[in-house]
C-alpha positions in Angstrom: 201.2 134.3 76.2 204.9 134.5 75.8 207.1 133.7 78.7 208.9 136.6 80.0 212.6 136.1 79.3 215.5 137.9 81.2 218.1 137.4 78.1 215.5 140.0 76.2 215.9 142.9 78.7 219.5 142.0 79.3 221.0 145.7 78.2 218.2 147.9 79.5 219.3 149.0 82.5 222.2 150.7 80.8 220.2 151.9 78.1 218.2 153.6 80.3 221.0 155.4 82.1 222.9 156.3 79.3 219.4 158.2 78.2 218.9 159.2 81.4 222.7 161.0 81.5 222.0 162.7 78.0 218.9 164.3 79.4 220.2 165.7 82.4 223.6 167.2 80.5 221.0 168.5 78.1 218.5 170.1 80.8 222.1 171.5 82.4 223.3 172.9 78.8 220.4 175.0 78.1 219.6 176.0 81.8 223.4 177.5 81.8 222.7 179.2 78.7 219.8 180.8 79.7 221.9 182.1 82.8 224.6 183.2 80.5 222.4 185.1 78.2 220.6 186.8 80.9 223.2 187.3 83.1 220.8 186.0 85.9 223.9 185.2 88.1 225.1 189.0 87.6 221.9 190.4 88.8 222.0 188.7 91.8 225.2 189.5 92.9 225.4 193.2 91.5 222.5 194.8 93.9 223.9 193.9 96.9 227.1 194.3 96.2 227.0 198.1 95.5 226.0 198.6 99.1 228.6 196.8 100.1 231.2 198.3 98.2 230.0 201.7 99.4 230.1 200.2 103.1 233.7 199.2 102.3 235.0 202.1 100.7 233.3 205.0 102.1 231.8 203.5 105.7 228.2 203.8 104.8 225.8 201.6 103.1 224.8 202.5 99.5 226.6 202.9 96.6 230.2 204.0 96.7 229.1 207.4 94.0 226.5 208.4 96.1 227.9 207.9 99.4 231.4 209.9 98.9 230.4 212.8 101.1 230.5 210.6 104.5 234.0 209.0 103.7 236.0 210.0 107.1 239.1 211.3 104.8 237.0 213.8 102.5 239.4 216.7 102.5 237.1 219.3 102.6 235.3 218.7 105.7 234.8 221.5 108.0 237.3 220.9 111.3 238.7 222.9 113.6 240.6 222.2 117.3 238.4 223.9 119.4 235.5 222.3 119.1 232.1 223.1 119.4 231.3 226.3 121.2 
């Protein structure tokens, strides 16, 4: 048997880690392209924010097209001073 000498494994430490870096920038690179091309980041956020949008613009939850009617300034809302009778 051959003695095991530390001057042989001198450099793999840093080997290792500069493999070890490539691999994870790769794994990054193609899990952000996959989110690019898929827009996974825009589906997530697009839902929710039309019901928020509506809640902001019109005070009521849904989206801001659908939910026009109930907007407190609609101008053609029926109104009148004397109130109910």
């Amino acid at each position: 048997m051959r003695p095991n000498n530390k001057k042989n494994n001198k450099g793999q430490v840093t080997v290792e880690a500069v493999l070890m870096v490539i691999v994870v920038l790769a794994v990054v690179t193609l899990v952000g392209d996959f989110f690019k091309s898929n827009e996974v980041f825009k589906k997530i956020v697009h839902a929710p924010w039309q019901s928020m949008s509506g809640m902001l613009q019109n005070g009521t939850w849904g989206p801001p097209s659908e939910t026009n009617f109930a907007h407190p300034n609609r101008g053609d809302q029926n109104r009148t001073n004397e109130g109910d009778q």
